[in-house]
C-alpha positions, 0 to 999 in steps of 0.5 A: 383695526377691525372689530375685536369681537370678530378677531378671534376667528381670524387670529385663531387665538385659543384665548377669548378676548379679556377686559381688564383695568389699569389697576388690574395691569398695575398688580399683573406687572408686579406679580410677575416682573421681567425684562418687558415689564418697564417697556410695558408701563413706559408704553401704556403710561403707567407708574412704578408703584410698590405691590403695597400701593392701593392700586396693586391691592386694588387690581389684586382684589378684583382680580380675586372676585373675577376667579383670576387668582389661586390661592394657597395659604399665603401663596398667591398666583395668576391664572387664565387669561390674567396668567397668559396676559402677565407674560406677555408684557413682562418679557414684551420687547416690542410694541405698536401705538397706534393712535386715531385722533379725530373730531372730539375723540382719541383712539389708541390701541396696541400690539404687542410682541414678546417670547411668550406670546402676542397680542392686541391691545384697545383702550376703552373709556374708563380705563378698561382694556380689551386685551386679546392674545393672537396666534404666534404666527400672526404678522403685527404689522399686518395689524398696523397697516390695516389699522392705519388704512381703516383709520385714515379713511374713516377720517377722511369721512369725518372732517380730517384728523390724525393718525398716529403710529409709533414702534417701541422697543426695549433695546432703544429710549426713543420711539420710532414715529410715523404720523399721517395726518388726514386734511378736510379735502382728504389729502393725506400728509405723512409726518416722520424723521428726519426733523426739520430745521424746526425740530419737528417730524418732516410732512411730505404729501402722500399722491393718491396711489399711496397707501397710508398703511403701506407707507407707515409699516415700510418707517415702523418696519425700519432699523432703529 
């Protein structure tokens, strides 16, 4: 995906850009659990953990230091940017993984979709995620197939490598998938259903005409 410091013009998001922890995500899900809040931990693998665990209480007070709770009493609430975030995946119905795995590194990044908002989603080391709201008509498979086309040609100047794509829903168990795998002479394959005898994705060569974008949005885009 394009640079994210330089998505915020494009999007016209009126929410800047947020850093935020996994333990951070954890106690944002427990103050406001929703329809969306189990698809949300399934896509980003994360636990189901009691708002008493040390992690929500963890997420909870740094939160608290970074202003992003209002406290009255004994009342708790979000607000700004965590307020906005904690909507988002707890009414989320639908998710976008796409993932580059290339020589010694792997780089997953999300888009997510839900009534009360949109928005990208990158993973950082350590646990840390940049998580940027996007304006209501922004298309996310726009965002998947330039990310797959951005990735693929980095790959392909770095020796070869994977670029994994899936769709989740909360209406269905199982992901849709769409992989293309970049080989070292550049040649592009791409993996997806139906499975082979083996029970693996089915590969088929991609020709040169082919966009990797185009053909992984046209899987992801399909009915379930």
């Amino acid at each position: 995906m394009t640079d994210p410091s330089s998505t915020e013009t494009e999007t016209g998001s009126a929410t800047p850009a947020y850093r935020i922890t996994s333990h951070e995500i954890l106690t944002l899900l427990a103050f406001v659990p929703g329809a969306g809040t189990s698809l949300t931990r399934r896509v980003l693998g994360l636990a189901e953990l009691a708002d008493d665990h040390d992690l929500v209480r963890a997420g909870l007070g740094t939160l608290n230091v970074r202003d992003m709770l209002e406290i009255n009493g004994e009342e708790v609430s979000l607000r700004g940017e965590a307020k906005v975030l904690a909507q988002i995946f707890s009414t989320s119905s639908q998710w976008y993984d796409v993932t580059r795995i290339g020589p010694g590194y792997t780089s997953p990044s999300y888009l997510v979709g839900s009534p009360a908002g949109r928005a990208a989603v990158f993973l950082r080391p350590l646990s840390e995620y940049l998580c940027l709201p996007l304006r209501e008509d922004v298309e996310l498979l726009d965002f998947v197939q330039a990310q797959v086309d951005e990735a693929a040609a980095a790959l392909g100047n770095q020796g070869g490598g994977i670029v994994s794509s899936r769709r989740y829903s909360a209406e269905t168990a199982d992901p849709v998938i769409a992989n293309i795998k970049v080989l070292e002479d550049g040649t592009l394959q791409l993996a997806s259903a139906p499975l082979d005898e083996d029970g693996q994705l089915g590969v088929r060569d991609l020709d040169e005409a082919q966009q990797p974008g185009l053909a992984v949005r046209a899987l992801l885009a399909a009915p379930a």
